[in-house]
Structures are given as structure tokens and as C-alpha cells.
N, C-alpha and C positions, 0 to 999 in steps of 0.2 A: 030526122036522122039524129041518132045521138050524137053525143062527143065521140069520135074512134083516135084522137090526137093523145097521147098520156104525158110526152117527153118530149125533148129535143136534148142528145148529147153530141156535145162537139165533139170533133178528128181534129188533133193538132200532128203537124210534123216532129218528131225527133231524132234527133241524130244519134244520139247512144242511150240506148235503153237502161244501163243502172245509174247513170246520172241523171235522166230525166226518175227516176227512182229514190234516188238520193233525195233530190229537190223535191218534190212534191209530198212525198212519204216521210223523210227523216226529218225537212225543215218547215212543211206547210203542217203535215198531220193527216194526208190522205191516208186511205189505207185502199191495199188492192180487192179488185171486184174478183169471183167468179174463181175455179178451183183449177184452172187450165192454165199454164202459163205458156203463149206463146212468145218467142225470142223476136219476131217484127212487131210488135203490137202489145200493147199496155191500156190495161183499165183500172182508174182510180176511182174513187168514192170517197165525199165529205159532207154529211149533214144530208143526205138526198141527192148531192150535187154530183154528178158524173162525167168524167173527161176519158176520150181514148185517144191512143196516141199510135201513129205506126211509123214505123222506120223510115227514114228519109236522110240517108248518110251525106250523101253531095249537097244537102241543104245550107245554103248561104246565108247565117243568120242574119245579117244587114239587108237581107234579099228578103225574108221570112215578115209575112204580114199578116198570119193566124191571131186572132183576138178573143176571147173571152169576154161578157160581161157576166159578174155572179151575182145576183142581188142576195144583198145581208140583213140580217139583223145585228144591232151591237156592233155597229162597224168600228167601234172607237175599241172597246175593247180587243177586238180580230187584229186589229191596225197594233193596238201594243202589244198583243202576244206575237205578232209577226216581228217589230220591235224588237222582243225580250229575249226572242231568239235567235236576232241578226240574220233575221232575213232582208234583202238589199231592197227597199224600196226604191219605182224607176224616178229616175233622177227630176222628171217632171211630174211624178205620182204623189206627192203626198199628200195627206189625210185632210181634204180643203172642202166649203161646200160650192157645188157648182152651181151659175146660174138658172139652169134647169127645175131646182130644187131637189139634185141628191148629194150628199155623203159620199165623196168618191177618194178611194186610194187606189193606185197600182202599182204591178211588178212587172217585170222582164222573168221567165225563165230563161234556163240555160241554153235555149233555141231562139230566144227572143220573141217566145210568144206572150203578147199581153194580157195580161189577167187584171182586169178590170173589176173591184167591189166595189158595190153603193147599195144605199139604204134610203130611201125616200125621208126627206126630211119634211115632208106635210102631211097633216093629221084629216 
């Protein structure tokens, strides 16, 4: 049997759709998927990478435990353009290598979902 698997995109919760818009689009560099725009649900796109997002207003962001991991390349680079543009890395995220052997930094969006990048640091 072939491959029939091509992707996996994650559903993250948001609570207001032009600020999850705001943050991913104005401050990361997503840009939106698809020619439809529906008002509960949101699709971004970067580099091949794709996130949806659908409505979830009563969402408790200290309650919210949606996670992201993105695997990178240039993650030193991503890291200071994120930098250059004050974007908030999360307070325990920054740009360290991990025991594992990756390259890892992270954020909080504005729902408190964790977006995790790293880049394999062995050849």
C-alpha cells in the first residue's frame, strides 16, 4: 500500500479572530490560506506550514493547552527576525539547545497557544 498520509494541520482555539490575525499575519509573516473567508475559522500558511484556527470565545487562556511543534531550518535567523520585530518570546522560550539534540525557541500566542520551533542540531 502506498503512502495515502500527505499532512497533518493542526486546530488551535481562538478567541478573536482579527487578533489571532493581527499576531500571526502582521507579527509572525503568515499569510492566509484559501479565497473563502469564514468569520469562526481561520487558515494561515508559512513556508508549507499550516495552522487552523476556529472560534472559541469562553476560552480560558491559562486553561488553553493547544501546542504546536514547527520544525525549522535557520532557526537562529527565525529567532532574530522574530526579535527584530518584538515579537514576545515565552518567558521560559528562548533560543537554547536542548538536551535532546534540537534548537528550540518559543511563544505564547494571544490564546496561549504554544508554538514551539526547533531544528535538529546533528548532522
Amino acid at each position: 500500500m502506498k503512502n495515502m498520509l500527505t499532512a497533518i494541520i493542526p486546530k488551535l482555539p481562538m478567541r478573536n479572530r482579527e487578533k489571532t490575525i493581527s499576531y500571526y499575519i502582521d507579527s509572525l509573516e503568515f499569510k492566509k490560506v484559501g479565497e473563502l473567508d469564514y468569520p469562526d475559522y481561520l487558515m494561515i500558511e508559512k513556508d508549507g506550514v499550516e495552522i487552523h484556527f476556529f472560534l472559541f470565545e469562553a476560552l480560558d487562556p491559562k486553561e488553553n493547552y493547544g501546542q504546536v511543534y514547527i520544525r525549522t531550518k535557520e532557526i537562529t535567523s527565525l529567532y532574530q527576525s522574530f526579535l527584530n520585530r518584538n515579537v514576545p518570546i515565552h518567558p521560559n522560550g528562548a533560543l537554547e539547545i536542548k538536551p535532546w539534540g534540537q534548537k528550540e525557541f518559543a511563544l505564547l500566542d494571544p490564546d496561549h497557544n504554544l508554538l514551539t520551533f526547533g531544528e535538529s542540531i546533528k548532522k
